[in-house]
C-alpha positions in Angstrom: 14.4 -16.3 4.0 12.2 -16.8 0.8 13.3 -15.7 -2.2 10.8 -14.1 -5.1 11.3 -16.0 -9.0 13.3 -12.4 -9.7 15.5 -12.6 -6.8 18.8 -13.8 -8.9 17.8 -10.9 -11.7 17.7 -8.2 -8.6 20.9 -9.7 -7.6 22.4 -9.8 -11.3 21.1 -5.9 -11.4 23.6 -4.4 -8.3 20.3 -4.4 -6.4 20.9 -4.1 -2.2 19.5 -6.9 -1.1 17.6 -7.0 2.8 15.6 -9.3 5.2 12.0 -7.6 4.3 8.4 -9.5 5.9 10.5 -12.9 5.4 12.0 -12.3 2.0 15.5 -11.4 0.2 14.0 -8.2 -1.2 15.9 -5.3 -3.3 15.8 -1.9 -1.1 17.6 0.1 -3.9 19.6 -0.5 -7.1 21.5 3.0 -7.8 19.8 5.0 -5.0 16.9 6.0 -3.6 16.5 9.0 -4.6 17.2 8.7 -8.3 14.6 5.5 -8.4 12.0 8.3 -6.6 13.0 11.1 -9.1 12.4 8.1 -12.2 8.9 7.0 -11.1 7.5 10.4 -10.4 9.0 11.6 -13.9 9.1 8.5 -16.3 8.2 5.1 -15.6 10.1 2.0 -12.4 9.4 -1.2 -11.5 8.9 -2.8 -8.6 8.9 -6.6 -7.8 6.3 -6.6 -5.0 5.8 -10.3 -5.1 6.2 -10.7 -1.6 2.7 -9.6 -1.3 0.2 -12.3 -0.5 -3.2 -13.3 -2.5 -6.2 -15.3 -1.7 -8.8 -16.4 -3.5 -12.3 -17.0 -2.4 -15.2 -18.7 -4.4 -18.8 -19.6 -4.0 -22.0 -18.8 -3.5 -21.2 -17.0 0.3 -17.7 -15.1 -0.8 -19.2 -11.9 -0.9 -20.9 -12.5 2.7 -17.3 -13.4 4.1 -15.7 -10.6 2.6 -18.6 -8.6 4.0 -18.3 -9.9 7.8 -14.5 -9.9 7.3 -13.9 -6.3 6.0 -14.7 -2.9 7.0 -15.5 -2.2 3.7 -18.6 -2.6 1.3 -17.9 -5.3 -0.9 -21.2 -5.0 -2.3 -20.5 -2.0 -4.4 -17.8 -3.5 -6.2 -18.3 -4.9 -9.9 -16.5 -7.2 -11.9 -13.4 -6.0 -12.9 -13.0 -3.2 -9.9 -11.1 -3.1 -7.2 -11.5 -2.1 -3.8 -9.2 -0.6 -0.6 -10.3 -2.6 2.5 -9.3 -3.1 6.2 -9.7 -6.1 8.6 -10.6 -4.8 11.6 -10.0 -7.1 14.7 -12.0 -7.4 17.7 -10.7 -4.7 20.3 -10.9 -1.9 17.9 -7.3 -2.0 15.6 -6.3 -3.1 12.2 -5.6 -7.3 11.3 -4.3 -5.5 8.1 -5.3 -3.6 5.0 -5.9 -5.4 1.9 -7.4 -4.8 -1.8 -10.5 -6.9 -2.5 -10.9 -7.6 -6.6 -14.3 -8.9 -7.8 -13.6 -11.1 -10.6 -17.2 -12.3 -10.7 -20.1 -12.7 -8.2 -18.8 -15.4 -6.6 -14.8 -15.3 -7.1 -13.0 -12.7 -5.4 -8.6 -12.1 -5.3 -7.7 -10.4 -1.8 -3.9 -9.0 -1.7 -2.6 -8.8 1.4 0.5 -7.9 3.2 3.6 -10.5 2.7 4.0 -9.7 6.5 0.5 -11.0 7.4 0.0 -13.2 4.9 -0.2 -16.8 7.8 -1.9 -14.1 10.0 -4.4 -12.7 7.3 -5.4 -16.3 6.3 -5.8 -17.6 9.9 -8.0 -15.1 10.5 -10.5 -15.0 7.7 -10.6 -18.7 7.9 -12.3 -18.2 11.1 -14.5 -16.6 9.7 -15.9 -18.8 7.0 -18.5 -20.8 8.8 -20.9 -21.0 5.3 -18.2 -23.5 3.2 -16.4 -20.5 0.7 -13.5 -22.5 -1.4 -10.5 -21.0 0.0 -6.9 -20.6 -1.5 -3.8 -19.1 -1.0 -1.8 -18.5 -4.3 0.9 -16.4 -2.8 4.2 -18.5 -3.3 3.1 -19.1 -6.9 2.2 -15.7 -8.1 4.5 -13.1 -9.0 3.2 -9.4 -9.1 5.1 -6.6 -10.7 3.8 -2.4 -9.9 5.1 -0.6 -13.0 4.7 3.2 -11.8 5.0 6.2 -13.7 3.6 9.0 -16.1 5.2 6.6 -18.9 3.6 3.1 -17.4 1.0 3.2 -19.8 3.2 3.9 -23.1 5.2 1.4 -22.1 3.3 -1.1 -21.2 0.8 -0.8 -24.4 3.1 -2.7 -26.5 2.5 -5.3 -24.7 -1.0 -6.2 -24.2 -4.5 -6.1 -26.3 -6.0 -4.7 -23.1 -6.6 -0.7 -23.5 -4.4 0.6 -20.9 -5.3 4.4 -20.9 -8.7 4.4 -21.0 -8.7 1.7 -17.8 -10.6 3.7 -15.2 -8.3 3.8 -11.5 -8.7 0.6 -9.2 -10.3 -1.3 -11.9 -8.4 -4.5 -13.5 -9.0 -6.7 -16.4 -7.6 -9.9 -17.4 -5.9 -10.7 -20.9 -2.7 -11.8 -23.0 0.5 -9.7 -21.8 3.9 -10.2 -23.4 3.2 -13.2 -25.0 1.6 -14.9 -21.4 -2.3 -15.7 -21.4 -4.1 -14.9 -18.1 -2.2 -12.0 -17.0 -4.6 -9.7 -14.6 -3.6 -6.3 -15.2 -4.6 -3.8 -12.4 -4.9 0.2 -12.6 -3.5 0.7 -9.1 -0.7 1.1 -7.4 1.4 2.7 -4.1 3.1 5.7 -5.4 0.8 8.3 -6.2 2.5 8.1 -9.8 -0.1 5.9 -11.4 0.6 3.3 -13.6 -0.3 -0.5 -13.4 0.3 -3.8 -11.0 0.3 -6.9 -13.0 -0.1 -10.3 -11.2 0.9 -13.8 -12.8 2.1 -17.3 -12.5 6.1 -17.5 -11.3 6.7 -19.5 -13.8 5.9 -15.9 -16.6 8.7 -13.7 -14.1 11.7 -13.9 -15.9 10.0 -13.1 -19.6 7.6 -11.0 -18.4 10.1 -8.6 -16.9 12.6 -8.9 -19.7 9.4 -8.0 -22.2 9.0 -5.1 -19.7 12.7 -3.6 -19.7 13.0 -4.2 -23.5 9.8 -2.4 -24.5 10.8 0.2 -21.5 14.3 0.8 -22.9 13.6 4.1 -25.0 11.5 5.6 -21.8 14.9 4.9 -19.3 12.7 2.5 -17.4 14.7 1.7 -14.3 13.7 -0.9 -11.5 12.9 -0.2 -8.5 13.2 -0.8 -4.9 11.5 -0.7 -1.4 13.7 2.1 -0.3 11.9 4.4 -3.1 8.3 2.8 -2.9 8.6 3.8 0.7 9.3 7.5 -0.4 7.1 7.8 -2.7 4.1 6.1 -1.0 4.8 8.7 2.4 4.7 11.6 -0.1 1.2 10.5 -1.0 0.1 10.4 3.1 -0.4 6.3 2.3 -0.5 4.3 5.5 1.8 1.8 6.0 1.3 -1.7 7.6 3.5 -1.9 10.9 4.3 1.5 10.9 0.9 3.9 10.6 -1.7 1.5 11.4 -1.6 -1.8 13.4 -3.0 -4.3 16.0 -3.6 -1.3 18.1 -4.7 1.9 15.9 -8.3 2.3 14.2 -9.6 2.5 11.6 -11.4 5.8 12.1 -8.5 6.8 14.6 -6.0 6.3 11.0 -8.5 8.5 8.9 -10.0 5.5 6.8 -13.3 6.4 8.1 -13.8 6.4 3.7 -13.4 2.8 3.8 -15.3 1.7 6.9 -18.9 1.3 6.3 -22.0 1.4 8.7 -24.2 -0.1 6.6 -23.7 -3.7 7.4 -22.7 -5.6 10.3 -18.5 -6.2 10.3 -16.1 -7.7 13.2 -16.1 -5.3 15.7 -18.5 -2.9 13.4 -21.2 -1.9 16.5 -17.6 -0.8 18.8 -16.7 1.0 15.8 -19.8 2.6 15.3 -19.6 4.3 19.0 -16.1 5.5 18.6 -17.4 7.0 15.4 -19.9 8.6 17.8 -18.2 9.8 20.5 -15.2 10.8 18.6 -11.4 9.5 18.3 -8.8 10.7 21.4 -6.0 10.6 18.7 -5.7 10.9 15.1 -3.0 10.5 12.1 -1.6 13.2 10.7 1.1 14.2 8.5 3.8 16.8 9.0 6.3 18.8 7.2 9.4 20.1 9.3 10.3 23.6 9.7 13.5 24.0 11.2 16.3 21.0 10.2 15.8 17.3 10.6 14.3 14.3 9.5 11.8 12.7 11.6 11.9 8.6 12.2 9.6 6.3 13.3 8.5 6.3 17.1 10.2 9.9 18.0 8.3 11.4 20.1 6.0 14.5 19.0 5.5 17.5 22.0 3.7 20.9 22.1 5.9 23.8 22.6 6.1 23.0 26.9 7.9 19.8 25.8 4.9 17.8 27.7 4.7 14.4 24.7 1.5 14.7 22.5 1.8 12.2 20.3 4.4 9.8 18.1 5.4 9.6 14.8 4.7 6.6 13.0 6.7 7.1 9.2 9.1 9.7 8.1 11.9 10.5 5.9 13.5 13.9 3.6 10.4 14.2 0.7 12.6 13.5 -2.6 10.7 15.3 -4.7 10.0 18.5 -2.4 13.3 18.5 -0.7 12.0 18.5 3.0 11.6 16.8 5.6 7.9 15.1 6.2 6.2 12.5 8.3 3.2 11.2 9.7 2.0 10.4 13.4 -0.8 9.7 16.3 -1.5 13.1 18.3 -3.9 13.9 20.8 -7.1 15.4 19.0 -7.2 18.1 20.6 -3.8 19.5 19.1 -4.5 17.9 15.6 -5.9 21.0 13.5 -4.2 21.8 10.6 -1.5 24.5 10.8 -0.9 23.6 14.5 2.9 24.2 15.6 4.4 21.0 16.8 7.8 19.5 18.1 9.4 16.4 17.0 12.0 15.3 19.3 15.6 14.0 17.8 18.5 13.4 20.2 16.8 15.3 23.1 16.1 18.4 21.2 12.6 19.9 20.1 12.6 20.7 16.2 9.5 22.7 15.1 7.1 21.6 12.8 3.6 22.3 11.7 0.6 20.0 10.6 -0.4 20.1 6.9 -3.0 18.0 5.2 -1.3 15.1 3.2 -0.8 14.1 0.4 2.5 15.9 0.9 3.3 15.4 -2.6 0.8 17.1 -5.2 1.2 15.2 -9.0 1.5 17.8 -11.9 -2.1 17.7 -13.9 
């Protein structure tokens, strides 16, 4: 089991600690639902450092990253940030990934801490055309501080010009005292706020600096059990649980991020499902009558004949029901639609609604 440079700090902090994608990982510290209740009000931390980076330089990165990703990497500038998927070669996901330009021919892709040997392996097939390629997970720590408050907070900090930093862009700069900190305006929670990425070496300080300047805003840290909350409220997929080896792109509704304008793995396949149409689709659900639905119940029409499976669900913190996500057969997937989630042999009503489940106060 790995640990992250924070692990003894979690520990010090009451945090539960479980196996998680290989590492000793915090899943809450008071409970889950008061960590939800403090990112979607005032301002959490998470240490995602488990999460895996790459870095890939020269003068044929951005043609890797192009054959590699569904994605068009040619839209992105310095200092933005892109959502991405690796699509594999019988029509599912290798993973989904962010892809940062940091100039023409240096680019950061975070990965998975899951698929981090598996990511790696793969793209390394890939490069044929000699792109420098290096994997700087186990020496970089990376910290999402989510929240209305984030940016308040984290101002006292840094020379970089938090509020006016445009979503999934990033820019590079002195933070708490630490040069070459990369400061990112993104995040999993639907919250906003900020990820910040560094060398282990900064974890300790840079998360003391954090907690000290958060102290007046009640900044509280964070763990998976809430990020996994809050992320299902917004309708995010998860990795393992909403998209896999086996589900598509297009089949998961990131049609937004799969591009037809240049030739990816599998891309021409892709193209014809596109064409002819998906035979099942993601969706989210909120419940009707009483229960919470779990990953790989099954989902039925009102005969009881199965229509589909869910893939994530839990009891919405912040709306006080019960919501999920799943696969069903297209032809039952319209919005509205009455469905059944089976728990312990009964059939508990539900209906499909459009996620996010979860809409932020403007």
């Amino acid at each position: 089991m790995k640990n992250t440079a924070l692990t003894d700090i979690h520990i010090k902090a009451g945090a539960k600690m479980v196996p998680f994608a290989g590492y000793n990982m915090p899943v809450q510290y008071t409970g889950i639902n008061a960590e939800h209740e403090a990112v979607r009000k005032g301002v959490g931390v998470f240490d995602v450092s488990h999460m895996g980076e790459f870095i890939l330089k020269g003068d044929n990165a951005l043609d890797l990253i192009q054959r590699v990703c569904s994605n068009d990497a040619a839209k992105l500038y310095d200092g933005k940030v892109q959502y991405s998927c690796l699509p594999n070669e019988n029509g599912g996901i290798v993973d989904d990934l962010l892809v940062y330009r940091i100039d023409d021919k240096t680019y950061m892709l975070v990965v998975n801490a899951s698929n981090i040997e598996k990511d790696w392996e793969w793209i390394l097939k890939f490069n044929t055309n000699g792109v420098e390629m290096k994997n700087i997970s186990d020496r970089t720590s990376l910290l999402a501080v989510q929240g209305p408050k984030a940016a308040e907070v984290l101002q006292t900090l840094t020379d970089i010009e938090l509020a006016s930093m445009e979503y999934y862009t990033f820019k590079k700069g002195k933070f708490a005292g630490v040069d070459n900190v990369l400061v990112s305006a993104t995040g999993y929670t639907g919250a906003g706020g900020f990820e910040i990425y560094f060398d282990n070496v900064h974890a300790e300080e840079i998360w003391n600096a954090i907690f000290e300047a958060g102290e007046p805003f009640n900044i509280k840290p964070i763990g998976l059990g809430a990020r996994d909350t809050l992320r299902l409220e917004m309708g995010f997929c998860l990795y393992g649980n909403d998209i896999d080896d086996t589900t598509s792109p297009l089949e998961a509704g990131l049609g937004w991020v799969t591009k037809f304008n240049k030739e990816f793995t599998n891309s021409a396949a892709l193209q014809q499902q596109k064409q002819a149409g998906v035979t099942k689709k993601l969706i989210g659900f909120e419940m009707i009558e009483r229960g919470i639905p779990r990953h790989d119940y099954e989902i039925t029409d009102a005969e009881g004949s199965t229509i589909g499976r869910v893939t994530s669900g839990t009891q919405s913190p912040s709306l006080q029901k019960a919501i999920g996500m799943g696969y069903i057969n297209t032809e039952f997937a319209a919005e509205d639609t009455e469905i059944f989630i089976k728990i312990r042999d009964n059939k508990v009503k539900a209906k499909i609604v459009k996620p996010p489940f979860y809409k932020p106060e403007l």
